[in-house]
N, C-alpha and C positions, 0 to 999 in steps of 0.2 A: 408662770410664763417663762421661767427664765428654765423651767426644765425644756420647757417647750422650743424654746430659740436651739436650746442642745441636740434636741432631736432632728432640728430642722437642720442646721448646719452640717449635723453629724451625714443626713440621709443625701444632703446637695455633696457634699464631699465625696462620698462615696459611688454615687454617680456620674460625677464630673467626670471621669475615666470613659465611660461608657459613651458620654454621648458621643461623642466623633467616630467611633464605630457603628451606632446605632440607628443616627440622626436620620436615614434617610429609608430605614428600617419602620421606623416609628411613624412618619410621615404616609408610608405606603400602608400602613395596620390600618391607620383611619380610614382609607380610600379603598383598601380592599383585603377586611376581614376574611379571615379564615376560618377563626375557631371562634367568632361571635355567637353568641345565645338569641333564636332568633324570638319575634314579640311572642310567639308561646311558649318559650322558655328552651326551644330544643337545641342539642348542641349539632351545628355542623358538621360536617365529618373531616378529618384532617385532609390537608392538600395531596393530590396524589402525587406520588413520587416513584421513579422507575429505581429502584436500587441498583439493579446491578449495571444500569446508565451511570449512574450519580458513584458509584465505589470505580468508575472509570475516570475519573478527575484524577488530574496527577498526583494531587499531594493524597488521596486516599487509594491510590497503587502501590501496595508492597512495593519498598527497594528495589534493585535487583543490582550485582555486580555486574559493572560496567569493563568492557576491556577496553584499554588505551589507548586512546585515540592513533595514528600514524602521525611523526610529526617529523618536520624537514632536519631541526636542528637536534639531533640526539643526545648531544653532548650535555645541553641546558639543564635536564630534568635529573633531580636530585630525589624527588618520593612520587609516588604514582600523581599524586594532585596536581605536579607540575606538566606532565602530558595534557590534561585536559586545559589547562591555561594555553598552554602555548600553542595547540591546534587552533584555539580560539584566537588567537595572537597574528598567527599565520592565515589564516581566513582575512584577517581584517588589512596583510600585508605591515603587519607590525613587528618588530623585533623587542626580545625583553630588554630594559636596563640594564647597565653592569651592575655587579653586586657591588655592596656601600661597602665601602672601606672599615677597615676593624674598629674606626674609635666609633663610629658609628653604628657598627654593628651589637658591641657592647651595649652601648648606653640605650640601644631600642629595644634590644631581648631582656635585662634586667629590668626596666619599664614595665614590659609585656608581661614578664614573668612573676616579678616581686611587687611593683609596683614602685619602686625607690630606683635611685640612681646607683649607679657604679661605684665604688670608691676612686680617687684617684691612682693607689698602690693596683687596682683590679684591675683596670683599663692599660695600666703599664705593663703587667705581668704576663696581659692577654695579649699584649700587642708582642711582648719579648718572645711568647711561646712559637718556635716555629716549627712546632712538632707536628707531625699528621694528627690531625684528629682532635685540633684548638678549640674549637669551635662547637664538635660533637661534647669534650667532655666540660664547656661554661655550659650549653645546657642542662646535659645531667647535673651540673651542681645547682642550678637555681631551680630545677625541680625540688629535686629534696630539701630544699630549703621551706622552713616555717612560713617563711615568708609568700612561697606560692600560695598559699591555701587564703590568707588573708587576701591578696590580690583577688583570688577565684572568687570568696564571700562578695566582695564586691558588684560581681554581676548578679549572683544569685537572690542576696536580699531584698532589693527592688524589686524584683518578678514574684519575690513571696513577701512583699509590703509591710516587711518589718519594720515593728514598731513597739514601743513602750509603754503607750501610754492610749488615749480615747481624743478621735476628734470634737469633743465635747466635755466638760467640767462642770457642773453643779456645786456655785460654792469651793470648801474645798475636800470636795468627796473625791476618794482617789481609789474606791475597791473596784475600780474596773480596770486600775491602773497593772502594767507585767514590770514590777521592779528586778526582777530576776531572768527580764526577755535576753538578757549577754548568754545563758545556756545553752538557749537555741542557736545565735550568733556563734557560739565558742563550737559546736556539734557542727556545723556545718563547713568552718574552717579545718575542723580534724577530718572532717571526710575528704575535703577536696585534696589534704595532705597524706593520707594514707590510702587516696586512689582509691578510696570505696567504690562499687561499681555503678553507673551509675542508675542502673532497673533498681538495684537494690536501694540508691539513694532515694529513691521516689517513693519505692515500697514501707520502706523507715518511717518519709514525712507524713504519709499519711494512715500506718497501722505499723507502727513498730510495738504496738502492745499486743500485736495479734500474730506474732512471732517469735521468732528465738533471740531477738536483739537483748541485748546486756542492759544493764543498767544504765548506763551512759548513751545509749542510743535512745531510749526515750525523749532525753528532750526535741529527737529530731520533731516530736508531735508539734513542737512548737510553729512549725506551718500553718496547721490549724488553730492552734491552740492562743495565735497571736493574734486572733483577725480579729472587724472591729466588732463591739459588742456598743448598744446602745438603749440608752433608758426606755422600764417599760417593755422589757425583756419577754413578760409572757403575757402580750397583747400580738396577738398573730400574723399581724401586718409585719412589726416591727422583725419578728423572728423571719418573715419572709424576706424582709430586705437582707439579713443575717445570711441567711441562706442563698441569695445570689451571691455576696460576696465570695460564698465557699466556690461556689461553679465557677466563677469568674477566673477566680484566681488558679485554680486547678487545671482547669479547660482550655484557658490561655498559656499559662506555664509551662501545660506540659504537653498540652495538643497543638497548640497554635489556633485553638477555635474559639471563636466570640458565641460559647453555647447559651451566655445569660440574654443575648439579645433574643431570645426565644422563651424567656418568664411572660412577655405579654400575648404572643399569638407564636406559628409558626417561624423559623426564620426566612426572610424574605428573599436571602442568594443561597445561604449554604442547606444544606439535604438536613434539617436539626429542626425538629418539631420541638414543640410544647410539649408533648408527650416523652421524649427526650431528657428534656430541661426539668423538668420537675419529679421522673425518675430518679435524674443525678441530685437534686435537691431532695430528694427522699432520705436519699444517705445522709446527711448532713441535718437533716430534721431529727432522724436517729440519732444520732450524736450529739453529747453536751460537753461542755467545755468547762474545765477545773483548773483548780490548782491545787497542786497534789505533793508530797514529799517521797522522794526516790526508794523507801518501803512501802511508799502506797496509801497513804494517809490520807484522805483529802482534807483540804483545809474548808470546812464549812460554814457558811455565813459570809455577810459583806466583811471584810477586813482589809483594809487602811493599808496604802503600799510599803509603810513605816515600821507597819506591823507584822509584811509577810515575811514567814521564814527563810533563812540565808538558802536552804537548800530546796524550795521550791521549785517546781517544775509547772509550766505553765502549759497544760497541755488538755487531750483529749480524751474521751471514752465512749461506750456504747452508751444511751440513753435508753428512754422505750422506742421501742423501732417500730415502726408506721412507715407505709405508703400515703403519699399525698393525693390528691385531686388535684387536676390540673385545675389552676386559678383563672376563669377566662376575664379574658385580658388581662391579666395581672390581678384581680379582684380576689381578695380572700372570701368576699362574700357570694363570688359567683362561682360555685364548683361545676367542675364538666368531669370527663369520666377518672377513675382510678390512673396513678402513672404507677405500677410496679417498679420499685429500683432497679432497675439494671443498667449496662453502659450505651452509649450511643449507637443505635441503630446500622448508621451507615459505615461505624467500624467494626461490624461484629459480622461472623460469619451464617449468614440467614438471621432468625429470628435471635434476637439476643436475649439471653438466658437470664433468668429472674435472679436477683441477690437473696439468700435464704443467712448466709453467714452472719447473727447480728445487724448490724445499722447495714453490712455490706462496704465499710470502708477497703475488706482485706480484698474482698474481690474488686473491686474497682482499682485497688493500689494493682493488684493484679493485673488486669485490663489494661490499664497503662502503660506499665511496665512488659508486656507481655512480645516475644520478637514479632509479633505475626501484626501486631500495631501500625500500621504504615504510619504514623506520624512523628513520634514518641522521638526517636533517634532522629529523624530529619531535623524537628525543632530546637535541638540542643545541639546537634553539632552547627547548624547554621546562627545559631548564639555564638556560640565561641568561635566562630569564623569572623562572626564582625566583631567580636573583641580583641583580634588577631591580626585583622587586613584591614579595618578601620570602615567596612559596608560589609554588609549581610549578603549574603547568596539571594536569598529570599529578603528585599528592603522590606516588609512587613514582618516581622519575626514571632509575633504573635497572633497575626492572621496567616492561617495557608488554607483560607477557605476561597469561595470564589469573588469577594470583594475584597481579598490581598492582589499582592503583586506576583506576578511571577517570577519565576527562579531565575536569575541572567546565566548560570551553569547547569542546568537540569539534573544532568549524565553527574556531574562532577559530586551534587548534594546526593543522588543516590549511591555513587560507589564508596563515599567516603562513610555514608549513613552503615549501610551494610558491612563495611569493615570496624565500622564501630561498633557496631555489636558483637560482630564476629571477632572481636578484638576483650571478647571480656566486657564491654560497654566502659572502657577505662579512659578517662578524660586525658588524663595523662599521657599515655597511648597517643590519643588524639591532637593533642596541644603539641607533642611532641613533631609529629610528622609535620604540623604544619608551619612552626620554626625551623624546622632544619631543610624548608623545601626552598627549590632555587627561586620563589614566587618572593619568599616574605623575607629571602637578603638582599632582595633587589634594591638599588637606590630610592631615593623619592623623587628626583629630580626627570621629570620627562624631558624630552625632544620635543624640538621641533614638531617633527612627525606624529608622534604620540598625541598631543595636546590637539591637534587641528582633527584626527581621525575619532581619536576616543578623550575627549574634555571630562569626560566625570569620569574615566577611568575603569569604567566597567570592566574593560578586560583584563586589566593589573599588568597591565605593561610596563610598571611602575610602581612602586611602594605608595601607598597613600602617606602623609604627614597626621601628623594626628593631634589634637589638643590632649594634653593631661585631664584626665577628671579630675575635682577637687581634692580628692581624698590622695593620689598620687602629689600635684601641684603641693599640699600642703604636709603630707610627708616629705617630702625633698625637699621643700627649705626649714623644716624640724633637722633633716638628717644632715643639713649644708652647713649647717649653723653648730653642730654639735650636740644638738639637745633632745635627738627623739629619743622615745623611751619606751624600747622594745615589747615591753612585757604587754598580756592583757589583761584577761581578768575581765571586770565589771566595769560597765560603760561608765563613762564622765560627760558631764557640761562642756561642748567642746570650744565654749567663750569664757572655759575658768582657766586664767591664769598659770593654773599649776598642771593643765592637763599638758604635756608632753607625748600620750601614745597616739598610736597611728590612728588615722580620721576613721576607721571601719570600729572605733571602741565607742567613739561616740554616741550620746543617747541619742537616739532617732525620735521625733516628735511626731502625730498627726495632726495632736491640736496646734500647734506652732513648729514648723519647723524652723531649724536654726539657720539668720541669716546668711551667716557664711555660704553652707550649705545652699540656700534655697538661690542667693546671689551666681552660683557657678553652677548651675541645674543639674542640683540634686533631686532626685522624682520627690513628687508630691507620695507619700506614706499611706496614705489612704486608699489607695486606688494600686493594683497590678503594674508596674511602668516597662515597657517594653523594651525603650530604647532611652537613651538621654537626648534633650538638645541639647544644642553646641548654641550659644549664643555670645554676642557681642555684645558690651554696656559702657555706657558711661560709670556707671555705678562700680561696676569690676573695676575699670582702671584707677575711679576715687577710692576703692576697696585697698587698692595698690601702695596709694599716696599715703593714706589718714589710719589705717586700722593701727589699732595698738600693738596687732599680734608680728603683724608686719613690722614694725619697727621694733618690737623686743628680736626676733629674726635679723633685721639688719645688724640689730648694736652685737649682737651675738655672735653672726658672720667673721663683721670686722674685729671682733677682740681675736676670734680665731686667727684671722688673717694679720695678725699684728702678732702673736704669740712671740714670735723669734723676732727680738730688740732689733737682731744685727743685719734681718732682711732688708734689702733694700726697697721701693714701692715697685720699681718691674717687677721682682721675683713674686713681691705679695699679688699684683697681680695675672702672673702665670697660674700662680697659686688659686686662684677666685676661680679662672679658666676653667683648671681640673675639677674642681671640685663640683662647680655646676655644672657644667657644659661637657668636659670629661675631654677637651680638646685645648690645641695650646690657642695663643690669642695672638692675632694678627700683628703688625708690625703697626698698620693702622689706629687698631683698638688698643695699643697701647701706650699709644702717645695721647690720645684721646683721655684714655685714663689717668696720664700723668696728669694731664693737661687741667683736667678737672681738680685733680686731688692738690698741686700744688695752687689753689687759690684760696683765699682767706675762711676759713673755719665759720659757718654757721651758727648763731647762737645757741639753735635748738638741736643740732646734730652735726656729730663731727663729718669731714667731709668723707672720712672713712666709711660711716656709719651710711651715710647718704647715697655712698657710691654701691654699697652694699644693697642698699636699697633698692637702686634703680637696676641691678642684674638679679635681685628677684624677680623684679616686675615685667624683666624683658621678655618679649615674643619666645625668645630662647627657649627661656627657661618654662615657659608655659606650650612648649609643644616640643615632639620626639620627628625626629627624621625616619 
């Protein structure tokens, strides 16, 4: 029974992602099958579909270089992206923002870029520089820094539902457990650091054995190689559910299409058959998932996370490769006709050509990765768009089928797509232009005008503000405090005590994830997470008051800020200013905070310790301008 409850949580878990894209999918199967088995057992025939209608939807129209819009104010635009803003700006009778002033500037590009704050010496240095070209060369330097790539990890690992471990335990059996998943973590911080390209980044995650990659790129298999596995492994149901997760996660990743909602029948908006779906689950039926040591070894048999070797690799291979039958409705025990492996229909050019290469991982990594892919480069620069501007081009970033949303800049996601390729596919490249454009120095602060025409800002006539994610919010007060500890290496408990490195080392759970984390909406592990929410708690603020981590942080602050005997309490808190805020403190907020600190000492915390406390916990310090 109790293996039983494992499977069941394991299979609700894994689904729970799905149904809000599905929900309405699933409701229309029952009411009007397509690929049902009628009472003499014969299979329907698939929906018909006009292809080269359905390959005229925008998001499945090849790119195309857009030229720049005409726009009244010339002066404004700093990189091509900034023309298509401000046409759109001008249409609406809107004008940009001024650009945010240096100390502001600072402290939202190092944010953006590293993930941590400025030091105080930085934001002085930067403000002292008044050379041409300040600005151009703090970017170049928080690029090359280690530290982008760890920032970049961050968006990446949720969309590949990194994790460690199984949303299910038996006892304490833990061979299904990845104690060595930080490899994969540590590979894909080095790619985003050494501007790997990024057709080639996809081709790695998903056949870096079936190329010329080094040793060290292997663990990129760890895409695969991490997803979830559950008890009861070679009962065929179980292995199917296996197998949506691979589509899921690949399909949405890196296509932006929801292709597993087409395991049970037809899809019901987007042009993606059953025949489709269990092609691409062909591949992935083909392939078995090991754990192997970097000469090749595999490690054979169940073995105990305690007991896997230090330099395992938790990754992938070919298995016996088979073509499926499509399961109607989902039914392992209902086959309908053969699905040969190959890629999705309505992105391939005419009939789409069978996988012959093993499972067919390399041609599908191919496929994907391929320029002639209309979707591939759209979906990823419009990721890092919204982890750059604070909203997505495309507010669905994992749907760009026809129950997403549409683009609010059309022209602007295809020129910028197209130059991303044409740019190498270099994220770098990409991240670059759209820092240094007059778009994302803008203030945050709208007008008047602004707010009454465009209230959600669609046209960025104005910098959005942005909350910290957890893993930023809680870097910056390790680094305020004097005690992050840069290095990585192998994940930690990030509720031990002694862990000091930055929140992206921490172990990821699916069977529990960690409350910090789950309190400040860290994606659930189990499931592809597209985007994060932003939420407000009670809890977050009691989080504020009572955590223990939070208060070793404060007492930690304040011994810093007390360091020099002979400061007086203004300087120490000028001092506090810089260091969180990265700005000096008002004439207001300083009396405030005399005001505070000269009253009688708390028994439980000095008033130091307290006042520390409470500019962690401020609004401030939990969101960027």
């Amino acid at each position: 029974m109790q293996e039983e409850r494992g499977i069941h949580s394991a299979l609700l878990s894994h689904r729970f992602g799905l149904i809000l894209l599905c929900i309405m999918a699933l409701v229309c199967a029952f009411a009007l099958p397509t690929r049902a088995a009628s009472e003499s057992g014969t299979v329907e025939p698939e929906k018909e579909i006009d292809w080269n209608k359905e390959r005229e939807f925008w998001s499945f129209r090849p790119p195309k270089p857009q030229a720049p819009p005409i726009v009244k104010n010339k002066r404004w635009p700093r990189q091509p992206l900034d023309f298509f803003i401000l046409a759109r700006m001008e249409q609406r009778g809107l004008s940009p923002s001024p650009e945010a002033e240096k100390r502001t500037s600072i402290r939202r590009l190092t944010f953006d870029l590293t993930g941590l704050p400025p030091t105080p010496e930085e934001v002085e240095n930067y403000i002292k520089d008044k050379r041409p070209g300040a600005y151009e060369r703090l970017v170049e330097r928080l690029l090359a820094s280690r530290r982008f790539g760890e920032r970049m990890a961050s968006l990446w690992l949720p969309l590949a539902r990194y994790a460690e471990d199984q949303a299910h335990q038996v006892g304490d059996d833990t061979t299904m457990f990845y104690p060595q998943a930080y490899r994969y973590r540590e590979w894909v911080i080095n790619a985003f650091n050494r501007d790997l390209p990024y057709n080639q980044f996809i081709r790695f995650q998903l056949a870096a054995d079936k190329s010329d990659a080094g040793t060290n790129d292997l663990a990129a298999l760890g895409f695969l190689g991490l997803g979830p596995k559950y008890y009861n492994r070679n009962r065929i149901e179980v292995q199917a559910d296996e197998w949506e997760d691979r589509v899921d996660t690949v399909t949405r990743s890196m296509l932006g299409l929801t292709v597993a909602c087409a395991r049970c029948h037809d899809h019901k908006f987007d042009p993606i058959t059953a025949g489709d779906y269990y092609a691409l689950a062909g591949v992935f039926a083909s392939t078995k998932m090991v754990n192997k040591t970097p000469d090749g070894k595999i490690i054979e048999g169940k073995v105990s996370a305690d007991k896997m070797p230090t330099d395992t690799l938790h990754t992938v291979e070919d298995g016996e490769v088979k073509d499926l039958n499509v399961f109607l409705r989902g039914s392992v025990d209902r086959k309908g006709p053969l699905a040969e492996r190959r890629f999705l229909r309505v992105l391939s050019q005419g009939e789409p050509q069978h996988f012959h290469e093993g499972s067919g991982r390399k041609e599908l990594a191919d496929a994907l990765s391929d320029r002639t892919n209309p979707l591939t480069a759209r979906v990823m620069v419009n990721r890092i768009w919204g982890m750059f501007f604070g909203r997505p081009l495309v507010p669905t970033p994992s749907n760009f089928g026809h129950s997403g949303m549409l683009p609010s800049h059309p022209e602007l996601l295809d020129d910028l797509a197209v130059r991303f390729m044409d740019n190498g596919w270099s994220i770098k490249s990409l991240v670059r232009e759209f820092v240094l454009s007059s778009t994302y120095r803008q203030s945050s602060k709208p007008g008047p005008q602004q707010a009454s025409i465009d209230a959600a800002n669609e046209l960025l006539s104005h910098m959005n503000r942005r909350r910290l994610s957890i893993e930023q919010w809680r870097d910056a007060a390790l680094f305020v405090s004097g005690g992050l500890n840069l290095s990585g290496g192998k994940s930690l408990e990030l509720d031990s005590p002694t862990n000091q490195m930055r929140t992206v080392y921490a172990r990821i759970s699916r069977l529990k994830l960690n409350d910090l984390l789950m309190q400040f909406d860290y994606p659930d592990a189990n499931v592809h997470a597209e985007r994060r929410s932003v939420t407000t708690t009670a809890t977050q603020k009691l989080f504020m008051l009572n955590s223990p981590f939070v208060q070793k942080q404060a007492s930690a602050l304040a011994a810093r800020l007390n360091e020099n005997a002979k400061a007086s309490d203004a300087v120490r808190v000028r001092q506090a200013y810089r260091l969180l805020f990265g700005r000096e403190p008002e004439k207001g907020e300083v009396k405030l905070a005399l005001d505070f600190l000269g009253k009688p000492p708390a028994p439980e915390m000095s008033r130091w310790e307290q006042y520390a406390q409470l500019l962690l916990a401020s609004n401030e310090m939990l969101y960027v301008d």
